[in-house]
C-alpha positions as CSV (number, residue, x, y, z in Angstrom):
1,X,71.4,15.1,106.7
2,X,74.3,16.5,104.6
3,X,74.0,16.0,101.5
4,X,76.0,13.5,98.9
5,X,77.6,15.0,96.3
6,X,76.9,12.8,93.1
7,X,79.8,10.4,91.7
8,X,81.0,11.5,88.1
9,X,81.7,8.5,86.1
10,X,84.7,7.8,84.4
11,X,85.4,6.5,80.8
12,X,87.3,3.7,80.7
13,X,89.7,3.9,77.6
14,X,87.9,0.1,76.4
15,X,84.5,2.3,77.2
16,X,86.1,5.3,74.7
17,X,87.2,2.7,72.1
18,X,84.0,1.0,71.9
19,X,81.7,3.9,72.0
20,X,84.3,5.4,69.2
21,X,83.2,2.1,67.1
22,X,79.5,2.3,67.2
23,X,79.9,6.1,66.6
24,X,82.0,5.2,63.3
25,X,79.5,2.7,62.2
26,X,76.6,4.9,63.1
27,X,77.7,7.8,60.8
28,X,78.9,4.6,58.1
29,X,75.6,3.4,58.2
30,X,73.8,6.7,57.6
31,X,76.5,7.5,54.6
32,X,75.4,4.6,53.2
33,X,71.7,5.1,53.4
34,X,71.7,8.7,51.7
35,X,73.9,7.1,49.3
36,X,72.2,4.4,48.4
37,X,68.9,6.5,48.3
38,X,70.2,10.0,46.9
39,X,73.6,9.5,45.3
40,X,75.3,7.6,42.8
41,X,76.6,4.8,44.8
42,X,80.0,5.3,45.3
43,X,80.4,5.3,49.2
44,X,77.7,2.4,49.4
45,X,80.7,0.5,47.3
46,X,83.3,0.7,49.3
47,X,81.1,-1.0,52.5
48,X,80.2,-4.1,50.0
49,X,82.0,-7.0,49.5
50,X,81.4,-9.9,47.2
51,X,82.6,-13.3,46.9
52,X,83.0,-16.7,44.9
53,X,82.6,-20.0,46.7
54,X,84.5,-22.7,46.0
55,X,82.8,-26.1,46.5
56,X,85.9,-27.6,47.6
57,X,84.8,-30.8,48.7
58,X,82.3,-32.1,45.8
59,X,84.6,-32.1,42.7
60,X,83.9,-35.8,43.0
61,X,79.9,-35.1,42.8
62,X,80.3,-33.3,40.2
63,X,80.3,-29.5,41.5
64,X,83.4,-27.9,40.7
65,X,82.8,-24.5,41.9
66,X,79.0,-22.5,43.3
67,X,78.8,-18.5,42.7
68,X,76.3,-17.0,45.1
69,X,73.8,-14.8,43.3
70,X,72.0,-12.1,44.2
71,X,68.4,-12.8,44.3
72,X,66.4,-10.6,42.0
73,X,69.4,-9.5,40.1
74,X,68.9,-10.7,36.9
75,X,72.2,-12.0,36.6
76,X,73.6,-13.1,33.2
77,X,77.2,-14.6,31.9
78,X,79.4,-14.3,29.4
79,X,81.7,-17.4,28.7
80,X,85.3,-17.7,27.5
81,X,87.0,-20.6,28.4
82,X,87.5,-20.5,32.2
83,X,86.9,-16.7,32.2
84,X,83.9,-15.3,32.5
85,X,82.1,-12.2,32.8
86,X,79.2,-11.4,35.4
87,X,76.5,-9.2,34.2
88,X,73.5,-7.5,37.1
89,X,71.7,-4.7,36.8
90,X,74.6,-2.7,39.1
91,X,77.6,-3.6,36.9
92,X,79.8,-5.9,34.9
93,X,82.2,-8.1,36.7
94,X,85.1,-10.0,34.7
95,X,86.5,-13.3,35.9
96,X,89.9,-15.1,34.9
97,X,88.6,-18.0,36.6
98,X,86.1,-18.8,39.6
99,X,87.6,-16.7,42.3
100,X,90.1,-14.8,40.2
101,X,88.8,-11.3,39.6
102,X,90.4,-9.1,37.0
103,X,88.2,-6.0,37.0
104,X,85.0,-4.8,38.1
105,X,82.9,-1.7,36.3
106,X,79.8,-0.6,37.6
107,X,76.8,0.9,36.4
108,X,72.8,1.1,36.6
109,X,70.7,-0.5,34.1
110,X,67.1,-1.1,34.1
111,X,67.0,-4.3,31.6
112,X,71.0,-4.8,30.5
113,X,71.6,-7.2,28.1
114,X,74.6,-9.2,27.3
115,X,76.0,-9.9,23.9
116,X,79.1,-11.4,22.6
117,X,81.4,-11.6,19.3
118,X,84.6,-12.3,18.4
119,X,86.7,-11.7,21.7
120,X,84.2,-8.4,22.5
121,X,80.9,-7.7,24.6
122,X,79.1,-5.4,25.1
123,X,76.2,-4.3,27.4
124,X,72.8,-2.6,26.5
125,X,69.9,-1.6,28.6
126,X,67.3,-1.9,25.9
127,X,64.6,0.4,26.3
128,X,67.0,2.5,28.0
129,X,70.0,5.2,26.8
130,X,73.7,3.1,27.5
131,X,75.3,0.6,25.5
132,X,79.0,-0.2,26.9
133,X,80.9,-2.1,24.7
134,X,84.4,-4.3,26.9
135,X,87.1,-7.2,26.0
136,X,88.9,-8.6,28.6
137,X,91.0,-6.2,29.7
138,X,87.6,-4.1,30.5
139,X,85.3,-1.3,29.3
140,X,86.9,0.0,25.6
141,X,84.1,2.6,25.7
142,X,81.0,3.9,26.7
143,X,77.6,5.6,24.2
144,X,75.2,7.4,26.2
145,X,71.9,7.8,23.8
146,X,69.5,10.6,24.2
147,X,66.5,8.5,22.8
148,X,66.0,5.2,23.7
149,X,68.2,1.5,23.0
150,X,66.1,-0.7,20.8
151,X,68.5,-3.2,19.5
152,X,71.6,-3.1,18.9
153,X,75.1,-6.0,17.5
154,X,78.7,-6.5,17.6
155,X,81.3,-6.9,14.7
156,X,84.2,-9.4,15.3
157,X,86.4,-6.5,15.8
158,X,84.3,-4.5,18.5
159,X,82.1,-2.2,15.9
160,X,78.9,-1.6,17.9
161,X,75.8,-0.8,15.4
162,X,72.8,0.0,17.3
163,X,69.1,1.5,16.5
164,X,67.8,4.7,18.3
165,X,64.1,5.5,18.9
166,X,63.5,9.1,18.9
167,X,60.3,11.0,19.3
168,X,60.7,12.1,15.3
169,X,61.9,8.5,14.3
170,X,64.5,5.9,14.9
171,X,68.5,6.3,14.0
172,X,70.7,3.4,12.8
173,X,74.7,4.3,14.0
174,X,77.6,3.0,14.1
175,X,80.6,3.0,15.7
176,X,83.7,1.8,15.7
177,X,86.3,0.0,18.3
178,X,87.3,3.2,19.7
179,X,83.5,4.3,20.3
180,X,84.0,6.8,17.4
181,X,80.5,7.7,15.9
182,X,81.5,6.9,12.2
183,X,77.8,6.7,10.9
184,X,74.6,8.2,12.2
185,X,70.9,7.7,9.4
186,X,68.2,9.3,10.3
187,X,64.9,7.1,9.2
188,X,61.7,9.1,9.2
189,X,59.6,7.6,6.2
190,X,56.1,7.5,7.2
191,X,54.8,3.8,7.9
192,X,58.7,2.2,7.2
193,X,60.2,1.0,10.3
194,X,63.8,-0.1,11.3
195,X,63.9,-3.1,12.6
196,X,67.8,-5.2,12.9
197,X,70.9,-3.8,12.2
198,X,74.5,-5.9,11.8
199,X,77.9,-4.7,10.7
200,X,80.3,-7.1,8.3
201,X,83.3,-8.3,9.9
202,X,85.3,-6.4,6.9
203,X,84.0,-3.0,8.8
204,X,83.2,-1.7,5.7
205,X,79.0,-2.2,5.3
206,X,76.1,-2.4,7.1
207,X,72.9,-3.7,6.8
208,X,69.7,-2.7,8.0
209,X,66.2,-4.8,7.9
210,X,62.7,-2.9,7.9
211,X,59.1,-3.7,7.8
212,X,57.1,-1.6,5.4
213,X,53.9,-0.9,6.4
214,X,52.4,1.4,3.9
215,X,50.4,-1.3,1.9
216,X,47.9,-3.9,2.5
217,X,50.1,-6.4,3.1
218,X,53.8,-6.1,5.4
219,X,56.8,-6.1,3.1
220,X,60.1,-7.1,4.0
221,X,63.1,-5.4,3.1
222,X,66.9,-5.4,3.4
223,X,69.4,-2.7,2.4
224,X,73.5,-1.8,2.3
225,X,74.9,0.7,3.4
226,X,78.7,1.6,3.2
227,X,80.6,3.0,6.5
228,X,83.1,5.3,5.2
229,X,83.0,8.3,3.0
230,X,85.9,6.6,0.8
231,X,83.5,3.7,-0.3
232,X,80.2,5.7,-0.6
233,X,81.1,8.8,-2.6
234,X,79.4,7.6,-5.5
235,X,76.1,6.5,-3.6
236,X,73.0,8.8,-2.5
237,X,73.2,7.9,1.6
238,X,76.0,5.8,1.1
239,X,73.1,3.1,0.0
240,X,74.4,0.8,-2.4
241,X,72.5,-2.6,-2.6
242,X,68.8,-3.3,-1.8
243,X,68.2,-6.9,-1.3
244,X,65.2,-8.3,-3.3
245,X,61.8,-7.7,-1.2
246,X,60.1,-9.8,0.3
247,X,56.1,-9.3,0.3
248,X,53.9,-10.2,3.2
249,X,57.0,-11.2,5.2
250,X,58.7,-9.8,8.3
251,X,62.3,-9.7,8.7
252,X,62.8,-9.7,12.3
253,X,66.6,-10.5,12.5
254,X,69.9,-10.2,10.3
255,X,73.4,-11.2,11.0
256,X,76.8,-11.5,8.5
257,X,78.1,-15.1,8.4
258,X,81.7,-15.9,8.5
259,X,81.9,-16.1,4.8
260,X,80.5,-12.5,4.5
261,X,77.0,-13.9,3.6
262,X,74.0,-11.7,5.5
263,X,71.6,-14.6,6.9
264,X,68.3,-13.0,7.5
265,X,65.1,-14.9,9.3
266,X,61.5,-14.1,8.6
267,X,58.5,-15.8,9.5
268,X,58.7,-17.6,6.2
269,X,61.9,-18.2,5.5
270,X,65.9,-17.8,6.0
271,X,67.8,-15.9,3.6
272,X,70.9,-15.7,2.5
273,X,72.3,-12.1,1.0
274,X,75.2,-11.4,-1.1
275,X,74.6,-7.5,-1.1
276,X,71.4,-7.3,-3.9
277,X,71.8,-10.9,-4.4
278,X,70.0,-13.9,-2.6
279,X,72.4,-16.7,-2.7
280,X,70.6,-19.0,-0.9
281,X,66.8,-19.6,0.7
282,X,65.4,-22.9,3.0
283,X,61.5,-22.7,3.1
284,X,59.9,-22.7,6.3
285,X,57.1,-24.9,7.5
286,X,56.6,-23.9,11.1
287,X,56.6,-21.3,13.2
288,X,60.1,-20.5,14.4
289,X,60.6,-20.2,18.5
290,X,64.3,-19.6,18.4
291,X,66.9,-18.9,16.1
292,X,70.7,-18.4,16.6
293,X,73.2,-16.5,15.0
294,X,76.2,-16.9,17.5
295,X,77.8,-19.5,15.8
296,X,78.9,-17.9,12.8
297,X,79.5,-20.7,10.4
298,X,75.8,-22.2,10.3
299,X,72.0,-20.9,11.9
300,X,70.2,-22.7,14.4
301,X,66.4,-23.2,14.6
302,X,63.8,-24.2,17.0
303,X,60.6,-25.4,15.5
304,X,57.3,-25.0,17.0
305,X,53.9,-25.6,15.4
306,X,53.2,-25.8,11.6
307,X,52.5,-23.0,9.7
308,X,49.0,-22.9,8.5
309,X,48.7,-24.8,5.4
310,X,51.9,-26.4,5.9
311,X,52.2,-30.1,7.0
312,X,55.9,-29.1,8.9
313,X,58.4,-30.6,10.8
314,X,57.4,-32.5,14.3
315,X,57.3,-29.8,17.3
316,X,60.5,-29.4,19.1
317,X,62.3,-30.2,16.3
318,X,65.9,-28.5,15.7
319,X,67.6,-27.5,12.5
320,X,71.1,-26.7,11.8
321,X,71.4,-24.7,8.5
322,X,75.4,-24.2,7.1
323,X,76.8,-21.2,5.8
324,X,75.1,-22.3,2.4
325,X,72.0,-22.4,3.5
326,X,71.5,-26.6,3.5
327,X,69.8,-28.1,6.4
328,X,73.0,-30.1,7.8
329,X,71.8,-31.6,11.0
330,X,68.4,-32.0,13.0
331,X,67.4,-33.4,16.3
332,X,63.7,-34.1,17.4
333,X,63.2,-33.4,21.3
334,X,59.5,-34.4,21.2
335,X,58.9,-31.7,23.5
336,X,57.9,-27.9,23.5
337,X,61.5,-26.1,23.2
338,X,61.6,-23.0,25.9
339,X,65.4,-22.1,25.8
340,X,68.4,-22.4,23.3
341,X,72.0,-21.6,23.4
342,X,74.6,-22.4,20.4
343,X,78.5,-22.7,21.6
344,X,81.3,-23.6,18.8
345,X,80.4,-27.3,20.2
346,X,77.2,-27.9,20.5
347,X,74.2,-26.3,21.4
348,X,71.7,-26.7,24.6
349,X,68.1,-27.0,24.1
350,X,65.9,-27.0,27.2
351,X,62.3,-28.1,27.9
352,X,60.7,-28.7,31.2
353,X,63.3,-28.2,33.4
354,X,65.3,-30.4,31.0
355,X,68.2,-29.5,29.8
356,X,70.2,-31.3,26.9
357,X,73.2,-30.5,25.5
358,X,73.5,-31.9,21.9
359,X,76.5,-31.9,19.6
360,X,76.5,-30.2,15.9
361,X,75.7,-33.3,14.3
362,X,72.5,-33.8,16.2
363,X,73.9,-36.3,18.6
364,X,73.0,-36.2,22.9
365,X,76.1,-35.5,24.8
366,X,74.2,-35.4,28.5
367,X,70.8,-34.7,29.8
368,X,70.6,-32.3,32.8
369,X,67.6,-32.5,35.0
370,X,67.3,-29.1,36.6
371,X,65.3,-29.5,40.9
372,X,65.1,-25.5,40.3
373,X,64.2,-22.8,37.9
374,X,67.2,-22.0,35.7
375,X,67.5,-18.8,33.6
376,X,71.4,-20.0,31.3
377,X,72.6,-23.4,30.7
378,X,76.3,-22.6,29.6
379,X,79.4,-24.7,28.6
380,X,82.6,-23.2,29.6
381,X,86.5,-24.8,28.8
382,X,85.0,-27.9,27.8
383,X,81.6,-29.1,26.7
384,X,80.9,-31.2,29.3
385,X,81.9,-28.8,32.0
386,X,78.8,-26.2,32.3
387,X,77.7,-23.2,33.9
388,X,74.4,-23.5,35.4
389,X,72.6,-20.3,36.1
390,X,69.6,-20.3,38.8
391,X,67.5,-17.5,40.6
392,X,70.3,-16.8,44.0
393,X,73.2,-19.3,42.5
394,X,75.7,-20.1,39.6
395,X,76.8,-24.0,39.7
396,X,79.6,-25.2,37.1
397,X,78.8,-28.9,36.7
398,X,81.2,-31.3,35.3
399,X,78.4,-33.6,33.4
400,X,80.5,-36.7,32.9
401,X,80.2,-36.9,37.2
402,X,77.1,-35.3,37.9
403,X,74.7,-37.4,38.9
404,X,71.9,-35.6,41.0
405,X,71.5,-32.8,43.1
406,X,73.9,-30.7,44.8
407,X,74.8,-32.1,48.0
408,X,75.4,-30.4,51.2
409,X,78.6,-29.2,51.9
410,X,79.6,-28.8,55.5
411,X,81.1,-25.0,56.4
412,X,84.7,-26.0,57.3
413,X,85.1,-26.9,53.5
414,X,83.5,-24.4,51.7
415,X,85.9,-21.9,50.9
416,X,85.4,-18.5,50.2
417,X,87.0,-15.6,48.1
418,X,86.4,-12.0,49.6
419,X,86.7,-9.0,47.5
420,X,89.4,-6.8,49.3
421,X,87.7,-3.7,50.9
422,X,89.9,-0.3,50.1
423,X,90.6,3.0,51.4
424,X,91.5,4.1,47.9
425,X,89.6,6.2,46.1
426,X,87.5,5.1,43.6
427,X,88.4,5.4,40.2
428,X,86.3,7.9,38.1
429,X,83.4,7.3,35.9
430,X,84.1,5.1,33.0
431,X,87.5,3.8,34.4
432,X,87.9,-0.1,34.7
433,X,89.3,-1.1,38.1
434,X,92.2,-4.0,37.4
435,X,92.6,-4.6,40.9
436,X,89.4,-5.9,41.1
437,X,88.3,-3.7,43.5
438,X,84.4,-2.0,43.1
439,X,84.0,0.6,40.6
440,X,81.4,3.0,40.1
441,X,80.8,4.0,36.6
442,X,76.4,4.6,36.8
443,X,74.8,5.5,33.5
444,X,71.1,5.5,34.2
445,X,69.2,3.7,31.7
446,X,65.6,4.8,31.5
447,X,62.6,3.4,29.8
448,X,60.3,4.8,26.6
449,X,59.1,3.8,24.0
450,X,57.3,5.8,21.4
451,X,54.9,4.9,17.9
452,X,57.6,6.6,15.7
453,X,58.5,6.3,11.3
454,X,61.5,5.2,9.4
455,X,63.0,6.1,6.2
456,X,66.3,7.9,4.8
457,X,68.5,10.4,5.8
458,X,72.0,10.5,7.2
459,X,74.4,12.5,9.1
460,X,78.4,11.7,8.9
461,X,79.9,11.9,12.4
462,X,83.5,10.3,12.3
463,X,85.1,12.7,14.4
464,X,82.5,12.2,17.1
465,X,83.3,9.7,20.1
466,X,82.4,8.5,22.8
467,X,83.7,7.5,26.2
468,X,87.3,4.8,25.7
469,X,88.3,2.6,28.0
470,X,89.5,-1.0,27.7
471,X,88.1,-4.5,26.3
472,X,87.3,-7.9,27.1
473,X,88.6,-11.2,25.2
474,X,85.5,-14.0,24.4
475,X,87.3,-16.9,23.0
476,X,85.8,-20.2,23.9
477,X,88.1,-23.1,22.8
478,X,85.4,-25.3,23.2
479,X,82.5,-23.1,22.8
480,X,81.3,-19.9,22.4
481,X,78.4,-18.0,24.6
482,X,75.4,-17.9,22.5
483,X,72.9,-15.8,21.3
484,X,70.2,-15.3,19.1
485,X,67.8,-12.7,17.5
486,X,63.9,-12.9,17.4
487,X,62.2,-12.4,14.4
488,X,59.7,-9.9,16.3
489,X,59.6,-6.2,14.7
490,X,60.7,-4.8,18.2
491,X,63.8,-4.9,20.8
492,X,66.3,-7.6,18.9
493,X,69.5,-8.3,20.0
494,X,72.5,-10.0,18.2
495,X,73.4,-11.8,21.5
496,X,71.5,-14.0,23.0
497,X,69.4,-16.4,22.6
498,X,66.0,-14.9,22.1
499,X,62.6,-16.6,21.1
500,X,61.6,-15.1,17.5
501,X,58.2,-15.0,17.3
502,X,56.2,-14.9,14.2
């Protein structure tokens, strides 16, 4: 039998072409995998794409516009009119409107946390070593800590001050718009700890709140500092004023007014500090579950049970306080408060999946009954048009139409905004990307915390920086994005609205 020689097969050139393909997405897929699990991210950014939806066919219902979410991201916003600015663990994304991207800046943080003043915000992975400060044309700079974040503000004019725990203490520093280290204290006093820090508008002072713990009883305690040599040549640490103290009190938060008043909350009482001098006091009778700072004219307060000994206001009760100090407004929910957020407007105050936005003079504007867990209830260009935050999507609800929950929308009208994919390469670490395209910028923030002391000490750093780039503009003609400071000893921020626990 003679024996067949076997057939070679050919290769089509659609059979070369397609095994080419699976061959490039092969070796893409495997880039991306070491990348992901070994690298910094960079080539894992140029396979993703993101998008905004617009919900083009419910304007009517009341949805003007759905941003997908990633679940588990702990996504956060920053509001400015129309523009806004998306905030994950993996970066910073700024908006000119829903689907207009201006620039995109990437980084990893462990717990970032988004605060705003003036037209600036800035970034900070508390517990962890990276503050990064932006406006709206993107990231103005960059401080990479070697201890770790505790808490940290913005000045009106992009002056980050921040405090630093260290294994031999905390620091206070501060720096200016540039990221130019103009101040660094070194507090090591046995038993006195650092607490809130907040730079006046004027850039010249800072403040500083502590707890002193080397007595029986806690004693509260506020003291000036000046910024620049020119101002503190007379002064021993550039200390000049030390506000009165206050004994068996906790100052857990302080924050400059517009009128250059420092407003300070304990778990007694708000303050109001004209350098040495208390200018103004309102006595507290319960125990206060929020307080705002972001609107910088008056404080808000959230109520919650009476202080012992105290008869108090009803539960759920809110208080606006003016820049004197006088209780101006108040609004009685009748329910336990669990969020607050203060815009130039009005504030929102939420309870039980309710959420009601209610003017400065203590009157209801709408009622919003959330169907699923929200984590922000935020008003953008108008009061009535909000940004509603939830676990896998943003919703931005005109309030005079909505009436219920979202409806379905079918596919064909549901548009969607891709982020162009590049072959550029990416920009270098720090850089903002303008063209909206991803960025990879990764400062890993890392957790510690340590039992530590506080007291005196400084070193002068002005010709120290850190990393410049860009800014972002935050100017709400209706309101502002809110925050607010707790009056717990421990990780306070000047930007968000933050229970303060006494």
């Amino acid at each position: 039998m003679e024996e067949q020689t076997p057939k070679k097969f050919h290769f089509t050139k659609q059979m070369k072409i397609g095994l080419a393909v699976v061959l490039v997405l092969c070796i893409g897929c495997g880039l991306v995998y070491l990348d992901t699990a070994y690298g910094s991210g960079k080539i894992r950014s140029l396979f993703v794409k993101s998008s905004v939806t617009q919900n083009a066919g419910n304007a009517s219902a009341g949805v003007l516009a759905e941003i997908p979410l990633d679940a588990g991201s702990s996504a956060s916003f920053a509001v400015f009119d129309e523009a806004f600015l998306l905030c994950t663990k993996d970066g910073a994304k700024y908006y000119n409107s829903v689907g207009d991207q201006k620039w995109n800046d990437t980084f990893n943080m462990t717990t970032p946390t988004v605060i705003q003043e003036g037209s600036f915000m800035a970034v900070g992975d508390l517990g962890g070593k990276n503050v990064r400060v932006y406006d709206e044309s993107g990231l103005l700079y960059n401080v990479q800590l070697e201890g770790n974040l505790s808490q940290f503000a913005l000045n009106q004019n992009g002056y980050l001050s921040l405090l630093e725990k260290k294994d031999s203490g905390y620091e206070v520093k501060i720096y200016n718009s540039k990221g130019t280290l103009l101040k660094g204290r070194v507090e090591e006093t046995a038993g006195v700890y650092p607490i809130s820090t907040d730079v006046s508008d004027d850039n010249k002072s800072f403040a500083v709140s502590y707890v002193d713990t080397t007595d029986v009883y806690p004693i509260g305690r506020v003291l000036f500092f000046y910024v620049n040599p020119e101002d503190s040549g007379n002064y021993t640490d550039s200390l000049y004023a030390s506000a009165a103290d206050k004994a068996d009190e906790i100052i857990g938060t302080i924050s400059y007014r517009s009128n250059g008043v420092l407003a300070a909350v304990s778990d007694k009482g708000v303050y109001g500090f004209k350098d040495s001098e208390e200018v103004w006091s309102y006595y507290l009778t319960n125990v206060v579950d929020y307080v705002s700072f972001q609107q910088k004219d008056r404080v808000v307060l959230t109520l919650g049970d009476a202080l012992p000994g105290e008869e108090g206001k009803e539960e759920g009760t809110v208080c606006w306080l003016s820049s004197n100090g006088a209780e101006e407004a108040s609004y009685v929910s009748g329910k336990d408060i669990t969020y607050l957020s203060v815009w130039k407007d009005g504030i929102v105050v939420g309870a039980d999946h309710t959420y009601t936005g209610i003017r400065h003079t203590g009157r209801e504007a709408w009622v919003y009954q959330a169907t699923q867990d929200v984590t922000d209830v935020i008003p953008m260009e108008s009061f009535s048009h909000v940004l509603v935050v939830g676990q896998d999507m943003a919703r931005i609800l005109d309030m005079d139409k909505y009436t219920g929950e979202v409806p379905d929308v079918p596919e064909d009208l549901v548009e969607t905004t891709p982020e162009v994919q590049t072959d550029e390469p990416l920009p270098a670490e720090g850089e903002t990307n303008t063209d909206a395209t991803q960025q990879e910028g990764s400062q890993e923030g890392t957790e510690g915390q340590q039992e530590t002391t506080g007291t005196e000490g400084e070193t002068n750093a002005s010709d120290t920086q850190a990393t410049e780039t860009p800014e972002t503009e935050e100017t709400t003609d209706t309101e502002q994005t809110e925050t607010t400071e707790t009056t717990q000893p421990a990780e306070n921020t000047e930007s968000g609205d933050v229970p303060a626990e006494s």
